[in-house]
N, C-alpha and C positions, 0 to 999 in steps of 0.2 A: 354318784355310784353307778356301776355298770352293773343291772340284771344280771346278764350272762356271764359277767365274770364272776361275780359274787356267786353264783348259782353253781358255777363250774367248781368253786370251793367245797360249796354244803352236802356234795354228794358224798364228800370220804366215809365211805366204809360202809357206805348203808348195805353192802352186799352181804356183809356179814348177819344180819337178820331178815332178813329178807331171802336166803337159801336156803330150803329145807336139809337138814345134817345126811338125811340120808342120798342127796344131789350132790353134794361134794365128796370127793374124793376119799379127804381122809376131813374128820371132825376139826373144827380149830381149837385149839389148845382152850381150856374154860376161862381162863383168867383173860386169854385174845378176843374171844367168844363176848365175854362180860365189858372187856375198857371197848369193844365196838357198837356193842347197843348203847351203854353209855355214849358214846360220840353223837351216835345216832339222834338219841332224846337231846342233847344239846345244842346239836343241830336245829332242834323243831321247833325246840323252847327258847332258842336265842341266848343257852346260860352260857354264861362269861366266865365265870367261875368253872363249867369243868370245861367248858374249849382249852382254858390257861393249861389244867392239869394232862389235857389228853393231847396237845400238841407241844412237839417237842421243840424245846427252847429256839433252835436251829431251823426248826420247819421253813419249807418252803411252800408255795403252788406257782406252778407253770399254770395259769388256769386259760380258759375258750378263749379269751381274746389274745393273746400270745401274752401277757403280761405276767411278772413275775410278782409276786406277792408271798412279804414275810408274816411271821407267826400274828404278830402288833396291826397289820394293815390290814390280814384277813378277821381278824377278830373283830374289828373294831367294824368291817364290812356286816360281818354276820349278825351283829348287835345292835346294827342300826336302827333308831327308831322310824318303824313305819315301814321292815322289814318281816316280810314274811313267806314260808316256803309250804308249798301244799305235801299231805305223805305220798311217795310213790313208789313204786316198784323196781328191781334190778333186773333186768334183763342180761343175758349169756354173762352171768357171774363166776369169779375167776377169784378163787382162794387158792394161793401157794405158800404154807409156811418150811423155811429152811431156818431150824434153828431159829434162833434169835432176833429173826426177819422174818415180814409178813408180808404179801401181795395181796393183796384185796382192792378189785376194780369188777366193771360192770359196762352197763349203757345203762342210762335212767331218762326220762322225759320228765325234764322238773316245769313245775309254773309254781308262781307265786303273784305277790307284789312286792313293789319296793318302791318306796317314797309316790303310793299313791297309784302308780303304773302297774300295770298285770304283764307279768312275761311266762316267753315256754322256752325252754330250750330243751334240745335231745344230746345231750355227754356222749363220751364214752371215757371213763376216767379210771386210774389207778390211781391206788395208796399204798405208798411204803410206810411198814408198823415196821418197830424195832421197841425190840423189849432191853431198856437200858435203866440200869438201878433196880430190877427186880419190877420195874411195871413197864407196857406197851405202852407208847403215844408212836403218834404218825409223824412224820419225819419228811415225808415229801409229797405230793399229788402233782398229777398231769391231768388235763381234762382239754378234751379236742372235741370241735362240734362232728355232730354226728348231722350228713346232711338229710334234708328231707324226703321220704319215697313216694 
C-alpha cells in the first residue's frame, strides 16, 4: 500500500462538514449535505458497506502519486487492515453545485497509519458528486500534493 496515495483517496468530501453553512456560498442541497457526512464517517470507520453505496459504480481517483485508482482498488485500500486515518480539518474549502453535479475539494493535512507506518500528507483535492438514480455518490477525485512551507 502507498500512505499518500491511499490518503489522497480518503479526503473526498470531508469539506462538506467541516464548512460552516454560513462560509459557503449558497447551503448544499440536505440530501448532498447528508450522503457527504455519511462518506465522511466511512471514511474514519473504514465501512465497506457505505464506501460501496456512496461511490459510484464508475468512480475513479487520479490520487498524490499520479496513480489512477478504481472504485474496487480504492476500497479495498481504504479497508485495509491496520489502516488508519486521524479527523482533520478542510482548509480554503470549495463547494460548487450545478444541478445535478457537485464540486467539493479543499486542502487537508492528513496523518494516520498504515500497515504499522505513521504518514502526513498535505492534499489539495477535489470530488465530483453526481446525484444519479435520485442519490449523490462521487464519481471522481483528483488529489495533488500540496508542497511544504
Amino acid at each position: 500500500m502507498r500512505p499518500v496515495a491511499i490518503a489522497a483517496g480518503l479526503i473526498l468530501t470531508l469539506s462538506a462538514s467541516a464548512v460552516p453553512l454560513a462560509a459557503a456560498a449558497t447551503a448544499l442541497p440536505p440530501d448532498l449535505a447528508a450522503a457527504a457526512k455519511a462518506y465522511d464517517r466511512a471514511q474514519m470507520t473504514n465501512d465497506r458497506a457505505e464506501l460501496e453505496r456512496l461511490l459510484a459504480s464508475d468512480y475513479r481517483l487520479f490520487n498524490s502519486s499520479g496513480q489512477a485508482q478504481d472504485k474496487a482498488s480504492f476500497i479495498a485500500d481504504s479497508t485495509a487492515p491496520g489502516f488508519h486515518m486521524e479527523p482533520f480539518h478542510v482548509e480554503e474549502p470549495l463547494e460548487k453545485v450545478m444541478g445535478d453535479t457537485a464540486l467539493l475539494g479543499g486542502v487537508a493535512t492528513l496523518k494516520g497509519v498504515d500497515g504499522g507506518k505513521p504518514f502526513t500528507a498535505r492534499l489539495r483535492f477535489m470530488d465530483v458528486w453526481a446525484k444519479r438514480g435520485g442519490k449523490w455518490q462521487v464519481i471522481f477525485t483528483q488529489a495533488t500534493r500540496v508542497p511544504a512551507t
